[in-house]
mmCIF file as gemmi writes it, N, C-alpha and C atoms, coordinates in Angstrom:
data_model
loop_
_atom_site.group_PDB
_atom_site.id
_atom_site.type_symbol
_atom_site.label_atom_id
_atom_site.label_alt_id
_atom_site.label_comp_id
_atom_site.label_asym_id
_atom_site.label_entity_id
_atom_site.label_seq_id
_atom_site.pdbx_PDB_ins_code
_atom_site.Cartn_x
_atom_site.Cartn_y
_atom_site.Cartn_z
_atom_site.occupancy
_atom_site.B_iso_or_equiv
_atom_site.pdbx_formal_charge
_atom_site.auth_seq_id
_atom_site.auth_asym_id
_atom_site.pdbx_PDB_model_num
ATOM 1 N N . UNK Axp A 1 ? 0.838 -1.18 0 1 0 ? 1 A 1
ATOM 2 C CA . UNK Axp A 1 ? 0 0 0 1 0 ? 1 A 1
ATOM 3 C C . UNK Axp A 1 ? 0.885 1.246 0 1 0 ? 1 A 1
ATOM 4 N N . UNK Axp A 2 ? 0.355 2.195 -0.513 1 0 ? 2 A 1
ATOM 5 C CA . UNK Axp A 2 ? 1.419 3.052 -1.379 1 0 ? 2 A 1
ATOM 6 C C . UNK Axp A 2 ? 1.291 4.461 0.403 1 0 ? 2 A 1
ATOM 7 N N . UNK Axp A 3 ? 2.371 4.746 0.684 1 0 ? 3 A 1
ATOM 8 C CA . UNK Axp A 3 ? 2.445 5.663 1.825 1 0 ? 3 A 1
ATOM 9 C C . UNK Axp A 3 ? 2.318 6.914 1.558 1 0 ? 3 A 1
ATOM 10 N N . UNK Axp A 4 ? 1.869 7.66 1.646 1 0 ? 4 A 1
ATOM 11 C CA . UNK Axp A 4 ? 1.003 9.282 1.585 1 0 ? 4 A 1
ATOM 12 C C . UNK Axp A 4 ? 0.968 9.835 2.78 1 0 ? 4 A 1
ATOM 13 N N . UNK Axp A 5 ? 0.756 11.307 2.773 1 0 ? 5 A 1
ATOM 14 C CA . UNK Axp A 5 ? 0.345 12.003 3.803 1 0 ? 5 A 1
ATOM 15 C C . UNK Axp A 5 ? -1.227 11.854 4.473 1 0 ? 5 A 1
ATOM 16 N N . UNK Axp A 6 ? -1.964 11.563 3.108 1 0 ? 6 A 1
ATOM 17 C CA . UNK Axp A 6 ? -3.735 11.167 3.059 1 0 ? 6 A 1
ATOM 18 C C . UNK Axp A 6 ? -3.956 9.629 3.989 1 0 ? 6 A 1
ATOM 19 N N . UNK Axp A 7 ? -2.6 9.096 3.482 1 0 ? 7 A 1
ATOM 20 C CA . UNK Axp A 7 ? -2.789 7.415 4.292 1 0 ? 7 A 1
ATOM 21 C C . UNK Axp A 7 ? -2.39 7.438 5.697 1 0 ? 7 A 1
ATOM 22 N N . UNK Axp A 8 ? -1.638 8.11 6.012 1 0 ? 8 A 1
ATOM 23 C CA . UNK Axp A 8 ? -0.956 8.952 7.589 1 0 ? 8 A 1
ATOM 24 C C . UNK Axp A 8 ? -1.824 9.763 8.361 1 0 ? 8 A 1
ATOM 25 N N . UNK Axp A 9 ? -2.672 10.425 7.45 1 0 ? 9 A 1
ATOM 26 C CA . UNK Axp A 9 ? -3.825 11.395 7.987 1 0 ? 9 A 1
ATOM 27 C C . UNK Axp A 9 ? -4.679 10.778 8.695 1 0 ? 9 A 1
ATOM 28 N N . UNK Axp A 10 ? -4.991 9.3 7.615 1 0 ? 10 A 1
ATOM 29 C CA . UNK Axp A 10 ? -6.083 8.506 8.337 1 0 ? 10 A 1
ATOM 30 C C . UNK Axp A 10 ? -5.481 7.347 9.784 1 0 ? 10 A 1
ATOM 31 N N . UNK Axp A 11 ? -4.351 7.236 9.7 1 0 ? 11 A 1
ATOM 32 C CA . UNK Axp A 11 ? -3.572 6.74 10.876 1 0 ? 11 A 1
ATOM 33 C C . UNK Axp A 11 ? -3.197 6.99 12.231 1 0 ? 11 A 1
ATOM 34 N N . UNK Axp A 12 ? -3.335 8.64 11.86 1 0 ? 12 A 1
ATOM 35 C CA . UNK Axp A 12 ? -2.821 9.479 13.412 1 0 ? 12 A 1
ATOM 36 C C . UNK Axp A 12 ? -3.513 10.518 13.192 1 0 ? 12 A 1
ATOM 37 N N . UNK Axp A 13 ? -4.947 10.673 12.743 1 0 ? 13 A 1
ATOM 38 C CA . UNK Axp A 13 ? -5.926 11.354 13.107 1 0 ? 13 A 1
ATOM 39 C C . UNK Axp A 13 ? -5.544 13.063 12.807 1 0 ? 13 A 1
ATOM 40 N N . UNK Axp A 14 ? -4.405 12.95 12.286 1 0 ? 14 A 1
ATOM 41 C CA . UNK Axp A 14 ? -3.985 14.505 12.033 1 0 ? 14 A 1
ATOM 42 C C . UNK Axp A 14 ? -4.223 15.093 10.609 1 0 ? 14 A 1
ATOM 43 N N . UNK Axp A 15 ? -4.156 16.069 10.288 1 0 ? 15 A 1
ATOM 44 C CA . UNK Axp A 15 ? -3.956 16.946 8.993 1 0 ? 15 A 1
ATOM 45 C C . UNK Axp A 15 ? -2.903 16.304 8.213 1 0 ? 15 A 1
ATOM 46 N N . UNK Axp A 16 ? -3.16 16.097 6.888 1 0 ? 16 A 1
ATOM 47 C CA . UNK Axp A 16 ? -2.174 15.486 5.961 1 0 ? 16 A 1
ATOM 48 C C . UNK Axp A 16 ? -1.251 16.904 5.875 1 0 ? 16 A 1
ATOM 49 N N . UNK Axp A 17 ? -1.924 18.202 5.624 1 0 ? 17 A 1
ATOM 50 C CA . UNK Axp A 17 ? -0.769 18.988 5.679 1 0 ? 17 A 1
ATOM 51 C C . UNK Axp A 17 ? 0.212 19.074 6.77 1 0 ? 17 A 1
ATOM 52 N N . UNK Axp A 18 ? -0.477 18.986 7.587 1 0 ? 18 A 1
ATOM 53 C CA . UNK Axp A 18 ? 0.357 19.579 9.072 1 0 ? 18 A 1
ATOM 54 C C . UNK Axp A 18 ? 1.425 17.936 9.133 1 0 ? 18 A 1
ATOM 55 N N . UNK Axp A 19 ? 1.137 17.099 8.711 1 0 ? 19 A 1
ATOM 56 C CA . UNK Axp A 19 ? 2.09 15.594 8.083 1 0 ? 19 A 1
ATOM 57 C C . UNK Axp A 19 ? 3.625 16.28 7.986 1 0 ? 19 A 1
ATOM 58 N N . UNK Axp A 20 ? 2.916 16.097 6.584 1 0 ? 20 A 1
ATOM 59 C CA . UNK Axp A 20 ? 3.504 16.648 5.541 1 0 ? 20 A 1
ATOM 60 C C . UNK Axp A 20 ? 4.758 17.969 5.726 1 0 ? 20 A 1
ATOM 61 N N . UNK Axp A 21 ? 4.244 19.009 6.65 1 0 ? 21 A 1
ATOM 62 C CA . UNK Axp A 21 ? 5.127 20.171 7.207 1 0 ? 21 A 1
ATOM 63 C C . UNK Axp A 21 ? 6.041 19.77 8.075 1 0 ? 21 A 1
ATOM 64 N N . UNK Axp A 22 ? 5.448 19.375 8.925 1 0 ? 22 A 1
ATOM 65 C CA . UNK Axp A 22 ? 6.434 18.749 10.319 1 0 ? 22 A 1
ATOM 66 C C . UNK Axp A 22 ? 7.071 17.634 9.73 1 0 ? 22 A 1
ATOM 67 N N . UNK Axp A 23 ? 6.982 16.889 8.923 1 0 ? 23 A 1
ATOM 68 C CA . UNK Axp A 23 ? 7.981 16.185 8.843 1 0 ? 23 A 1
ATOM 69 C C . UNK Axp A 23 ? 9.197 16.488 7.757 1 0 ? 23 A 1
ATOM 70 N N . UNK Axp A 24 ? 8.906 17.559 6.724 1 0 ? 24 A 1
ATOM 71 C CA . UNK Axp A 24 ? 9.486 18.246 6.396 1 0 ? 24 A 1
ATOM 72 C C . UNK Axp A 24 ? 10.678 19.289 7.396 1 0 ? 24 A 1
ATOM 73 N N . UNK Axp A 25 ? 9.629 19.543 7.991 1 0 ? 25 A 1
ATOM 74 C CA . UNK Axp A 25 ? 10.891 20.517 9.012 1 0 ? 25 A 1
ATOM 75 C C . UNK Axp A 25 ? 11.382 19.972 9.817 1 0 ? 25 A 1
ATOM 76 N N . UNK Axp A 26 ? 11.416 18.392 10.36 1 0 ? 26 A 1
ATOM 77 C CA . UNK Axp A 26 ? 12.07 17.432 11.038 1 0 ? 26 A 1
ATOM 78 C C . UNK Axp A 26 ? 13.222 16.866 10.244 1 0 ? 26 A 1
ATOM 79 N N . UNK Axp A 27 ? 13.123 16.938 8.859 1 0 ? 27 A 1
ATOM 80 C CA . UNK Axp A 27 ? 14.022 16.063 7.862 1 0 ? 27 A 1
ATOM 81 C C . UNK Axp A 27 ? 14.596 16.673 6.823 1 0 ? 27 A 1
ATOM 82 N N . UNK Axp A 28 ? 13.867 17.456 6.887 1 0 ? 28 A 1
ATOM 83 C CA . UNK Axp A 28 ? 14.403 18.743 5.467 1 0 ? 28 A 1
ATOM 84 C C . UNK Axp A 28 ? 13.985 18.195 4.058 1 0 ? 28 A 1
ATOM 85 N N . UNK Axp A 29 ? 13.217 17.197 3.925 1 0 ? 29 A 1
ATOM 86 C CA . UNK Axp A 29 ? 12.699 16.637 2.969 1 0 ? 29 A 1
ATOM 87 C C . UNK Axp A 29 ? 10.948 16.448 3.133 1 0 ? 29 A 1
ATOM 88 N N . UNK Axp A 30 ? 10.581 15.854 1.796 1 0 ? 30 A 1
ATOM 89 C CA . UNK Axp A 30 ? 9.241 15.797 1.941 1 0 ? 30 A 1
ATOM 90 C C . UNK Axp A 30 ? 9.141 13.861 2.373 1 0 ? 30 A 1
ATOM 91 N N . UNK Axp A 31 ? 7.809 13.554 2.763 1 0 ? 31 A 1
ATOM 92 C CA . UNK Axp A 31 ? 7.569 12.443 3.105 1 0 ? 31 A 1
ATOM 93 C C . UNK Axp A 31 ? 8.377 11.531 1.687 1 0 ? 31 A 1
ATOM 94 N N . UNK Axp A 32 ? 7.997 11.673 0.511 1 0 ? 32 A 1
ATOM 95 C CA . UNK Axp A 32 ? 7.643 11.06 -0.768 1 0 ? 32 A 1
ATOM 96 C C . UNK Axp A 32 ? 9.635 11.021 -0.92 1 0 ? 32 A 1
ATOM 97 N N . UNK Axp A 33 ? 10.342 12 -0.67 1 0 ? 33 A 1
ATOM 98 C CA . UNK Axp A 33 ? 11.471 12.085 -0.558 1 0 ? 33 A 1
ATOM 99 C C . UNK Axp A 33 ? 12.224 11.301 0.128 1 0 ? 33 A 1
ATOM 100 N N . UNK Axp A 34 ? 11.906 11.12 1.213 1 0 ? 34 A 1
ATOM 101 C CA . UNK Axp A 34 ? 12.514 10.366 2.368 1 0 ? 34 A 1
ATOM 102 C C . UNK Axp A 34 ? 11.853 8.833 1.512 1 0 ? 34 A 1
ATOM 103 N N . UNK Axp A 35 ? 10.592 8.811 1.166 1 0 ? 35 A 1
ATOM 104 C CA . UNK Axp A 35 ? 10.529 6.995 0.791 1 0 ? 35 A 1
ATOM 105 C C . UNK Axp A 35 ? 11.035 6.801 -0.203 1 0 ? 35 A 1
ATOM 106 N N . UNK Axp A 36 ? 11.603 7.817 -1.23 1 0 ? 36 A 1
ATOM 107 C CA . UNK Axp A 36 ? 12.201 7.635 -2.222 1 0 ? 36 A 1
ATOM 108 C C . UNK Axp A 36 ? 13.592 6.98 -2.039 1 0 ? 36 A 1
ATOM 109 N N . UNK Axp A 37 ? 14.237 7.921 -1.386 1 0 ? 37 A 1
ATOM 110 C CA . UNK Axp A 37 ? 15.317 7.506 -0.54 1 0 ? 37 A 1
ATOM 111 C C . UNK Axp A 37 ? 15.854 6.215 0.164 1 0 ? 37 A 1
ATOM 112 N N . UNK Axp A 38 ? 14.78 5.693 1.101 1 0 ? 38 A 1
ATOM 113 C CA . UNK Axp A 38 ? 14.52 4.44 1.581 1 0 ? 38 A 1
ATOM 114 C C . UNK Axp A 38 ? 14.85 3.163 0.26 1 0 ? 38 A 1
ATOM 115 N N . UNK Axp A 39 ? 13.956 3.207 -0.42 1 0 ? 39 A 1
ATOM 116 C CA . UNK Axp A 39 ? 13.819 2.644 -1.316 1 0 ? 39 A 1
ATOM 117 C C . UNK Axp A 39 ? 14.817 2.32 -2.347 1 0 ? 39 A 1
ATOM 118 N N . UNK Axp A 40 ? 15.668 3.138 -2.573 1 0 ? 40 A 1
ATOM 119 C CA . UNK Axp A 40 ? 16.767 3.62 -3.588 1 0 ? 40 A 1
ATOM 120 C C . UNK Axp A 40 ? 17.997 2.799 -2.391 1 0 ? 40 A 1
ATOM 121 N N . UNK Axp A 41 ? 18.307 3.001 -1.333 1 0 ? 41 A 1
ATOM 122 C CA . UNK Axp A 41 ? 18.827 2.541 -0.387 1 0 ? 41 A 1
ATOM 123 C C . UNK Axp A 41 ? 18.957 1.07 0.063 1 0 ? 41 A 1
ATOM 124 N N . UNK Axp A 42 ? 17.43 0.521 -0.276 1 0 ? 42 A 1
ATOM 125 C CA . UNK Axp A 42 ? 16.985 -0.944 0.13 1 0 ? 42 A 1
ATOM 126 C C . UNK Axp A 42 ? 17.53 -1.436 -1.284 1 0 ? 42 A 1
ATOM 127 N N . UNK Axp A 43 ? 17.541 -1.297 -2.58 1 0 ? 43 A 1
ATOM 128 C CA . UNK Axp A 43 ? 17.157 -1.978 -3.815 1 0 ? 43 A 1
ATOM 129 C C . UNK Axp A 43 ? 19.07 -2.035 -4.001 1 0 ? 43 A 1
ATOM 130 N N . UNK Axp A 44 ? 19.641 -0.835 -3.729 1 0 ? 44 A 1
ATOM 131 C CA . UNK Axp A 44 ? 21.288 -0.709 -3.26 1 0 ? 44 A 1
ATOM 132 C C . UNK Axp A 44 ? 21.622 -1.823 -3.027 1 0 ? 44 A 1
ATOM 133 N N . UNK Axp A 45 ? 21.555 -2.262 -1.827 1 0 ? 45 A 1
ATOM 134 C CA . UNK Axp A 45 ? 21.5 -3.121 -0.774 1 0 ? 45 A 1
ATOM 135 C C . UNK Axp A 45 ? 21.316 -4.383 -1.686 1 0 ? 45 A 1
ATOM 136 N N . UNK Axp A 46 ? 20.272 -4.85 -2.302 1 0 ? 46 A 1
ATOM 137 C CA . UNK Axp A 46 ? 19.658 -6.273 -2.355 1 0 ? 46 A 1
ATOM 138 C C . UNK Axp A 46 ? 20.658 -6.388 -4.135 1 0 ? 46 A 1
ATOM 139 N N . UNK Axp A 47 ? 20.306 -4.908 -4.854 1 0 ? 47 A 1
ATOM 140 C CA . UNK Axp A 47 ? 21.552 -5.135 -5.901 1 0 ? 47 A 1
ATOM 141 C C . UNK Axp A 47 ? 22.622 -6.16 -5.432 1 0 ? 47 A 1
ATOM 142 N N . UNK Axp A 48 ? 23.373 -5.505 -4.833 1 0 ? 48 A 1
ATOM 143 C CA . UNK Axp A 48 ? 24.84 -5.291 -4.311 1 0 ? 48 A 1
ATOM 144 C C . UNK Axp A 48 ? 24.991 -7.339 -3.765 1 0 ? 48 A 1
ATOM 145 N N . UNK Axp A 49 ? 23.989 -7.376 -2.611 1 0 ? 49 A 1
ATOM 146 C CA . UNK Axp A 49 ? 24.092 -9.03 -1.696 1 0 ? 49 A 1
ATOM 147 C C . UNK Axp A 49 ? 23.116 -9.611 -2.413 1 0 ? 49 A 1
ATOM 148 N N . UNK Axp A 50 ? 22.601 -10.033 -4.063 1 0 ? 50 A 1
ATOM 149 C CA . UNK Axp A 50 ? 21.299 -10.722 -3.772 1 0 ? 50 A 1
ATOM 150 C C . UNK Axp A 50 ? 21.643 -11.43 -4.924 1 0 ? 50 A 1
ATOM 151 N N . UNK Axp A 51 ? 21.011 -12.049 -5.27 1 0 ? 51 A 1
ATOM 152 C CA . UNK Axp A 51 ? 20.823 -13.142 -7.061 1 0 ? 51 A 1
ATOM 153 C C . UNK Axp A 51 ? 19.228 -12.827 -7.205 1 0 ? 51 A 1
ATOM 154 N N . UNK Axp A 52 ? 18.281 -11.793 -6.758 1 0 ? 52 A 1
ATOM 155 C CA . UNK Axp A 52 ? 17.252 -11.536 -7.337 1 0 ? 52 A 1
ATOM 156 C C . UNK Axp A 52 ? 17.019 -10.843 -8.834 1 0 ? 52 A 1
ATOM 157 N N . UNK Axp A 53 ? 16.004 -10.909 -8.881 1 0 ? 53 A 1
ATOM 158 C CA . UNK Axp A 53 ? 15.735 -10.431 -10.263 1 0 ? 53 A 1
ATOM 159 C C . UNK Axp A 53 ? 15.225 -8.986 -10.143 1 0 ? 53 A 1
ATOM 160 N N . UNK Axp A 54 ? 15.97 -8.493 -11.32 1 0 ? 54 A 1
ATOM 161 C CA . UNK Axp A 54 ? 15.464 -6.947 -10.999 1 0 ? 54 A 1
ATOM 162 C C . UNK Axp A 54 ? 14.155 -6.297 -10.693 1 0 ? 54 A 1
ATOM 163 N N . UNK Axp A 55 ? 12.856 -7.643 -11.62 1 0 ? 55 A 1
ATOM 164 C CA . UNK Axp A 55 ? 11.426 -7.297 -10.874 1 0 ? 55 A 1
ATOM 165 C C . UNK Axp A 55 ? 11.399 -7.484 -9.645 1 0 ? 55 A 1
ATOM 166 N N . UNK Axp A 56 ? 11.76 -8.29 -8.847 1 0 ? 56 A 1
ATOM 167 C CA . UNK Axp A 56 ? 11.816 -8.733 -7.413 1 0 ? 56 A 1
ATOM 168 C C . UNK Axp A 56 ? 12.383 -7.71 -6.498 1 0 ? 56 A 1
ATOM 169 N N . UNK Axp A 57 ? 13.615 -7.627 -7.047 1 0 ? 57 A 1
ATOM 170 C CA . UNK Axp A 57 ? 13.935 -6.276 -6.53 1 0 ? 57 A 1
ATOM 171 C C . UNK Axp A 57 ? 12.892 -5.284 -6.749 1 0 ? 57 A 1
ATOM 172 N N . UNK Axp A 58 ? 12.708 -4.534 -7.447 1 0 ? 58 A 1
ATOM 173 C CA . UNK Axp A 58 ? 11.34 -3.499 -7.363 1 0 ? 58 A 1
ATOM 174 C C . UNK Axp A 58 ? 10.895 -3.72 -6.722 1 0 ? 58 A 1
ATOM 175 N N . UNK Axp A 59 ? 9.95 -5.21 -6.588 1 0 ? 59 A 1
ATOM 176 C CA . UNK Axp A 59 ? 8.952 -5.028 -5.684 1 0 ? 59 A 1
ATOM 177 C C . UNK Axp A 59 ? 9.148 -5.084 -4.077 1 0 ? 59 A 1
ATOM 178 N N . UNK Axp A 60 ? 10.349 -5.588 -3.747 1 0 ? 60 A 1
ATOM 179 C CA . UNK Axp A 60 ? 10.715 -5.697 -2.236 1 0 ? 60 A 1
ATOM 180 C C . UNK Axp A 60 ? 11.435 -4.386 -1.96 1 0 ? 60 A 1
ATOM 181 N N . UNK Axp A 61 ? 11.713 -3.34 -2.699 1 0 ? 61 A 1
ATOM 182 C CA . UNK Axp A 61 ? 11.952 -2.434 -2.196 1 0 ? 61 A 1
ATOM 183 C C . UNK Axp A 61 ? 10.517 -1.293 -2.453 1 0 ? 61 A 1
ATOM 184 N N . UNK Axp A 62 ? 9.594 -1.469 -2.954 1 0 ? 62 A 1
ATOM 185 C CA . UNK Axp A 62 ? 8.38 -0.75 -2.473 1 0 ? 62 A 1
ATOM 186 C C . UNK Axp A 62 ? 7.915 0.206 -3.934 1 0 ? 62 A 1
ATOM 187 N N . UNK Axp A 63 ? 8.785 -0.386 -4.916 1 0 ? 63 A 1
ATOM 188 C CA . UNK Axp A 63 ? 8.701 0.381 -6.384 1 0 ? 63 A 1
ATOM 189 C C . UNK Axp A 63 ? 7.136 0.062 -6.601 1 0 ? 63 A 1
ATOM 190 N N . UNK Axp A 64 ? 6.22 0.636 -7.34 1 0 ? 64 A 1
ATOM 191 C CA . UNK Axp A 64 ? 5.367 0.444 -8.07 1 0 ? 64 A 1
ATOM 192 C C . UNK Axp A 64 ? 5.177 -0.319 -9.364 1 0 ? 64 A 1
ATOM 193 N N . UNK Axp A 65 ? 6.314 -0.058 -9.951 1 0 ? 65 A 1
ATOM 194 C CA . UNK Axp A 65 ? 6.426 -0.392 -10.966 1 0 ? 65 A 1
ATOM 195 C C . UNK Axp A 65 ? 8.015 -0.9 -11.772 1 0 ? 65 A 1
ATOM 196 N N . UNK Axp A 66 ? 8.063 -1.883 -12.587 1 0 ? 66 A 1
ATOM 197 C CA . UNK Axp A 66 ? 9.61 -1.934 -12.881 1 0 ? 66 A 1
ATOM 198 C C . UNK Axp A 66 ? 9.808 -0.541 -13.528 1 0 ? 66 A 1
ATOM 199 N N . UNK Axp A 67 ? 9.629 -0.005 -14.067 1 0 ? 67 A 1
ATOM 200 C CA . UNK Axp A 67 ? 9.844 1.202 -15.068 1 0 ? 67 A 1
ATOM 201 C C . UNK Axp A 67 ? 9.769 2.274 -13.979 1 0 ? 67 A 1
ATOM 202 N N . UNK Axp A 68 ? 9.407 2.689 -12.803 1 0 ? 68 A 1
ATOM 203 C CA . UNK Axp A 68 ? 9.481 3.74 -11.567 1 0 ? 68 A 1
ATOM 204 C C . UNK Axp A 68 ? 10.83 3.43 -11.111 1 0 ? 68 A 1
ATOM 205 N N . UNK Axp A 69 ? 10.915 1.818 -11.06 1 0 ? 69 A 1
ATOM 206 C CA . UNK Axp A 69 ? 12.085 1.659 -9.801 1 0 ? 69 A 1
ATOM 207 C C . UNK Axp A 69 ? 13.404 1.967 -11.263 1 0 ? 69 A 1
ATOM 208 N N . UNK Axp A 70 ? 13.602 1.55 -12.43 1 0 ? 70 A 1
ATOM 209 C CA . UNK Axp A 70 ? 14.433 2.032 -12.972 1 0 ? 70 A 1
ATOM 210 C C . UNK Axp A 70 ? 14.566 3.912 -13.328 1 0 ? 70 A 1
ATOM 211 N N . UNK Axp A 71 ? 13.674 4.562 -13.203 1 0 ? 71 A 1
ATOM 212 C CA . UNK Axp A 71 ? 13.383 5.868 -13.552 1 0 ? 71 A 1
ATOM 213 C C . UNK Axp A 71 ? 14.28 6.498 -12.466 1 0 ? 71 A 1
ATOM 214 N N . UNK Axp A 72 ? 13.619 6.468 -10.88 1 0 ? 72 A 1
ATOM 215 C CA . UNK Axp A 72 ? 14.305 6.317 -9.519 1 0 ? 72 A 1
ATOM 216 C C . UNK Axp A 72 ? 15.494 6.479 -9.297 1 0 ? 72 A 1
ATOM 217 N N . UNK Axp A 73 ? 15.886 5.13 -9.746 1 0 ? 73 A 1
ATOM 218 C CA . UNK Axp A 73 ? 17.167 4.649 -9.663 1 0 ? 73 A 1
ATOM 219 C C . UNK Axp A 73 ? 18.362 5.111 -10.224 1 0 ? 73 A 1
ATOM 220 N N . UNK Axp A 74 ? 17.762 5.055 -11.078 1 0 ? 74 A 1
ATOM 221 C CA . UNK Axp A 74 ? 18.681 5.717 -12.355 1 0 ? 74 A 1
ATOM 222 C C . UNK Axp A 74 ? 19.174 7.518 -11.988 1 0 ? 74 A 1
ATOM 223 N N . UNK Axp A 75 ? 18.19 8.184 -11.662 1 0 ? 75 A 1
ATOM 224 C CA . UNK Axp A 75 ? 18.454 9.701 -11.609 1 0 ? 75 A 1
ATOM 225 C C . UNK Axp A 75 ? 19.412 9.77 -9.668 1 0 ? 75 A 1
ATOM 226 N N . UNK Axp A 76 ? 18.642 8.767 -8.921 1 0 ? 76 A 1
ATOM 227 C CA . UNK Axp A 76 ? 19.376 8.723 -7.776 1 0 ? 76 A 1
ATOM 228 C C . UNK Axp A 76 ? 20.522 8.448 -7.755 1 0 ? 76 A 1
ATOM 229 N N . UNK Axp A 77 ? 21.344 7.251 -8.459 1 0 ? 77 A 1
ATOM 230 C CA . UNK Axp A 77 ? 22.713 6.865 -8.613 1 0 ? 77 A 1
ATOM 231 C C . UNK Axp A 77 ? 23.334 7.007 -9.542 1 0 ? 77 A 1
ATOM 232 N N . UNK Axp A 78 ? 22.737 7.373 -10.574 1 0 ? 78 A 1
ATOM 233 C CA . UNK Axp A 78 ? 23.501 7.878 -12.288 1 0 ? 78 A 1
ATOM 234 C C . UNK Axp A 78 ? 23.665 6.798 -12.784 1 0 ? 78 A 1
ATOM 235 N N . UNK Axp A 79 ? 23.431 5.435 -12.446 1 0 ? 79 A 1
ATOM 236 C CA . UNK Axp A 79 ? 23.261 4.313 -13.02 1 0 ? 79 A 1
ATOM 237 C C . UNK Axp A 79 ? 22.314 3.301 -13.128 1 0 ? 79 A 1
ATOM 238 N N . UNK Axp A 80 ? 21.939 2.374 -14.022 1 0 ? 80 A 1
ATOM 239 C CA . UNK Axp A 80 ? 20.948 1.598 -14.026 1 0 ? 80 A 1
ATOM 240 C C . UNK Axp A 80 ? 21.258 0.559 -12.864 1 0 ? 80 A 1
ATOM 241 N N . UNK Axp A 81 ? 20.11 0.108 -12.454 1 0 ? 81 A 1
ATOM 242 C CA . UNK Axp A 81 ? 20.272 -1.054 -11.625 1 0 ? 81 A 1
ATOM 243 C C . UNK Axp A 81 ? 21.281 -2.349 -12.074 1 0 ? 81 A 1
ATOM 244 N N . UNK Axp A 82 ? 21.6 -2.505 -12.987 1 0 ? 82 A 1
ATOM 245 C CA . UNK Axp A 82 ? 22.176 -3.723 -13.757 1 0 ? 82 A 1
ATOM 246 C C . UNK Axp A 82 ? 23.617 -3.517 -13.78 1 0 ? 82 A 1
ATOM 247 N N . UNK Axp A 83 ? 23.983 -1.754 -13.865 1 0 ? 83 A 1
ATOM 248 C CA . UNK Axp A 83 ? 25.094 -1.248 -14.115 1 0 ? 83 A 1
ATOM 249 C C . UNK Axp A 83 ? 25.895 -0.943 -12.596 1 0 ? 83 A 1
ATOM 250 N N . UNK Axp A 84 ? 24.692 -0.866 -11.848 1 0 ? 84 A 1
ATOM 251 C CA . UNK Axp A 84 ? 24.974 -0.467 -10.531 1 0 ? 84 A 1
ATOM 252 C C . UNK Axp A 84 ? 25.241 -1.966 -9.565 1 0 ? 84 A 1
ATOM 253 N N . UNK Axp A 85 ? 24.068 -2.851 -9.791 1 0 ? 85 A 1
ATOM 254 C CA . UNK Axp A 85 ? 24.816 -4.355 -9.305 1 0 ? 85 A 1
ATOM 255 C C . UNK Axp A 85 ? 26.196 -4.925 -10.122 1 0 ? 85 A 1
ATOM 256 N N . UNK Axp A 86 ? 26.842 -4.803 -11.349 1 0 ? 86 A 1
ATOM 257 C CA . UNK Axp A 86 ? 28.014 -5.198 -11.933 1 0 ? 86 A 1
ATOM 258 C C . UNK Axp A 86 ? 29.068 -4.414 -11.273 1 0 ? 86 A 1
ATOM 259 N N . UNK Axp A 87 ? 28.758 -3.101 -11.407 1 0 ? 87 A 1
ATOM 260 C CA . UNK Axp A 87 ? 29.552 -2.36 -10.509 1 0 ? 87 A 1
ATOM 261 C C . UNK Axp A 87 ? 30.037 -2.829 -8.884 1 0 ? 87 A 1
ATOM 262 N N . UNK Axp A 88 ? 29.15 -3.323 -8.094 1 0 ? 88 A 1
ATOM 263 C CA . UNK Axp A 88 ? 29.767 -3.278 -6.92 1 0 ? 88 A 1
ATOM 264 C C . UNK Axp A 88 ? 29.598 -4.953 -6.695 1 0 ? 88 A 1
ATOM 265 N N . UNK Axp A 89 ? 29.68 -5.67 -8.014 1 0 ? 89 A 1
ATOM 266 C CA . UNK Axp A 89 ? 30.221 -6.924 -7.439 1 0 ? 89 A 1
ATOM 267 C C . UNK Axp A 89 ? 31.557 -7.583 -8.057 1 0 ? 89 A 1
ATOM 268 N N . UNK Axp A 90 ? 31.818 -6.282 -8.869 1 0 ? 90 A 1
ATOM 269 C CA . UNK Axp A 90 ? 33.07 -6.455 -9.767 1 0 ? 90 A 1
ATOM 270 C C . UNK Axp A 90 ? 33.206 -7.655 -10.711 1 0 ? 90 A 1
């Protein structure tokens, strides 16, 4: 289930904006930023230690889609996932 300020709103009874602000001014980023992040971080990770498949990967790191998690990925590390697992397994 895809994480939002609207899905948080309904969780802790608060304002999706007032979310959304405070956790901005806690992190210096927006929510969507920080899971971007996460995500880009986790798929790193499972690249780097895994024999999964790059759909698999997507989906255990929280991508939507194979074509998001390469879009993502790509602008986050300057490399494709394929280029980025060859890379750090030499």
């Amino acid at each position: 289930e895809p994480v939002t300020s609207a899905s948080l709103e309904k969780i802790v009874c608060l304002s999706g904006d007032y979310i959304e602000r405070h956790f901005r001014r806690e992190t210096g980023q927006s929510i969507a930023q920080y899971l971007r992040a996460k995500r880009v971080l986790e798929a790193k990770r499972l690249l780097s230690r895994s024999d999964m498949t790059l759909q698999d990967i997507s989906e255990a790191s929280g991508f939507g889609s194979l074509s998001t998690f390469y879009k993502v990925f790509r602008k986050a590390v300057h490399n494709t996932p394929a280029q980025y697992r060859k890379a750090t397994r030499g």
